[in-house]
C-alpha positions, 0 to 999 in steps of 0.5 A: 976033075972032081965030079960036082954034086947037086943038092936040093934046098927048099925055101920060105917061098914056096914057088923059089927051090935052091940047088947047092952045088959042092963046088963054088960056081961064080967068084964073089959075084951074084946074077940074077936073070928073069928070062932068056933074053936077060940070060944071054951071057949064061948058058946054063940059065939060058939052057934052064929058061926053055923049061917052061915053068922057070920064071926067074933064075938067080946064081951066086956062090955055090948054088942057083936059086929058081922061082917057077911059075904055079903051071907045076909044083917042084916037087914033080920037077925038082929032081929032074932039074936037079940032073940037069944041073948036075949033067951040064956042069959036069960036062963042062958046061959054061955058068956065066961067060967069064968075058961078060962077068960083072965088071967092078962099077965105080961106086961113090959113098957119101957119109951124112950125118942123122939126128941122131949122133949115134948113127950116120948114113952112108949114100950110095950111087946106086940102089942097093937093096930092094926092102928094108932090112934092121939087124941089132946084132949078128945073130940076126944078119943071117940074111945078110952076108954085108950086115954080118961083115959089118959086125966084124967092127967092133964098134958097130951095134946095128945096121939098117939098109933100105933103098940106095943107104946104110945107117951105122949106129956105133957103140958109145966107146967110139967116135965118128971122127976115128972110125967114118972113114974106115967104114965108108971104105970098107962099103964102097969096096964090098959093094963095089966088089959085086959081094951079096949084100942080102941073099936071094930070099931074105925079104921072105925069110923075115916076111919083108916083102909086100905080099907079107906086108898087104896080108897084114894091112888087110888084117888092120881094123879100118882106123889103123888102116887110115894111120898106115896110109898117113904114115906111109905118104907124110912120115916115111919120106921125111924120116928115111931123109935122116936115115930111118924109118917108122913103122905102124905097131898098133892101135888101141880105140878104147885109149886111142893111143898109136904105137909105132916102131922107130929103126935106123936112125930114128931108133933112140934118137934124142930128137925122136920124142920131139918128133913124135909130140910135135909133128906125128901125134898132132898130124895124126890128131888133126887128121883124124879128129877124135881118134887119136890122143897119143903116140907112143914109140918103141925102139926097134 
């Protein structure tokens, strides 16, 4: 038997560490535990919880992946974590209960059709994601081993995940009628094959997590802020409905003109300008009164 090697990997957030082992530890499934309880059906993750700076442990493919609590930095720990991983699994130590993995739970995948007949949005029976997440091309789903699989069709120009729903926007050469039910099968089999559809830090990689997200907000002039919050409680919901999302990009006093971005669904849909004169620009004119004249949209 090999001798299994463990290396160590820094990521965006500082308080998560990825320990790489050079041999795969689980078979396409993902686990993820926040404390020894949780871990009852993995040893390993039940034998690293009685550290006591571990916080949350998350394992899958070849590495595990731990967030520690601020009582320590990983810089005086990480390498003894590191031989504990090494030793407990070169002494055959077990990662995850092969009796108690993941079994394949029944996925179902509806097709709805959006406003915009260049996208539709695939429901799932269960959340998938815990932020949202847009890819325009494959290059940047490198967070994303689902998105990146989706790109695999050459029909596919981006993707957009958010809750429990995947928006597909198709290139022009092909049709819905050809292609939807192909798509839906491939999702409902990744998805309900357990496979990674975001990895573990993705929402800290591209700063879509609510920490980064009140950093800015607290950044924003006070009307801003008044904008954020109408778009967050009257547009959001309505929007994410037809597949999409809209998203605050600034705004100028001295013209009073709003700038938002529209994803999803929303980005290049023919109704969008319609959207945005009739319902946003007059709901953000009638709201706040003297303070907005305009709304612009930019595709995302």
């Amino acid at each position: 038997m090999n001798k299994i090697n463990v290396s160590i990997h820094e990521t965006s957030n500082p308080s998560i560490l990825k320990f790489e082992t050079s041999s795969f530890l689980t078979k396409y499934e993902s686990f993820e535990f926040n404390n020894i309880d949780d871990a009852k059906n993995s040893p390993l993750a039940q034998q690293l919880f009685y550290l006591p700076f571990v916080k949350k442990i998350y394992i899958s493919g070849n590495f595990i992946a731990i967030e520690r609590y601020d009582i320590v930095k990983w810089e005086d720990v990480q390498n003894e974590v590191s031989t504990q991983i090494e030793d407990y699994l070169n002494t055959g130590g077990i990662v995850v209960d092969p009796s108690s993995e993941k079994k394949k739970t029944p996925i179902t995948i509806y097709a709805e059709s959006t406003p915009n007949p260049s996208v539709i949005k695939f429901v799932a029976n269960k959340n998938l994601v815990s932020s949202m997440f847009e890819f325009s091309s494959v290059e940047e789903a490198t967070v994303s081993p689902f998105a990146t699989a989706l790109f695999n069709f050459t029909f596919v120009k981006s993707v957009f995940l958010d809750e429990n729903y995947i928006s597909v926007t198709k290139h022009d050469v092909a049709d819905w009628n050809d292609i939807t039910m192909e798509l839906r099968e491939f999702i409902r089999s990744y998805i309900e094959n357990g496979k990674e559809l975001v990895i573990v830090n993705a929402s800290e990689i591209t700063k879509n997590n609510e920490a980064s997200k009140e950093e800015v907000f607290e950044a924003l002039d006070d009307i801003s802020k008044e904008i954020v919050n109408i778009l967050e409680e009257y547009v959001k919901p309505a929007v994410a409905s037809d597949g999409g999302n809209i998203q605050f990009e600034s705004y100028d006093a001295n013209s009073k003109t709003v700038k938002v971005i529209l994803q999803g669904a929303c980005s290049g849909c023919p109704s969008s300008t319609f959207t945005l004169k009739n319902g946003i620009e007059n709901m953000l004119k009638e709201m706040l009164k003297g303070k907005v004249e305009t709304v612009e949209a930019i595709n995302g």
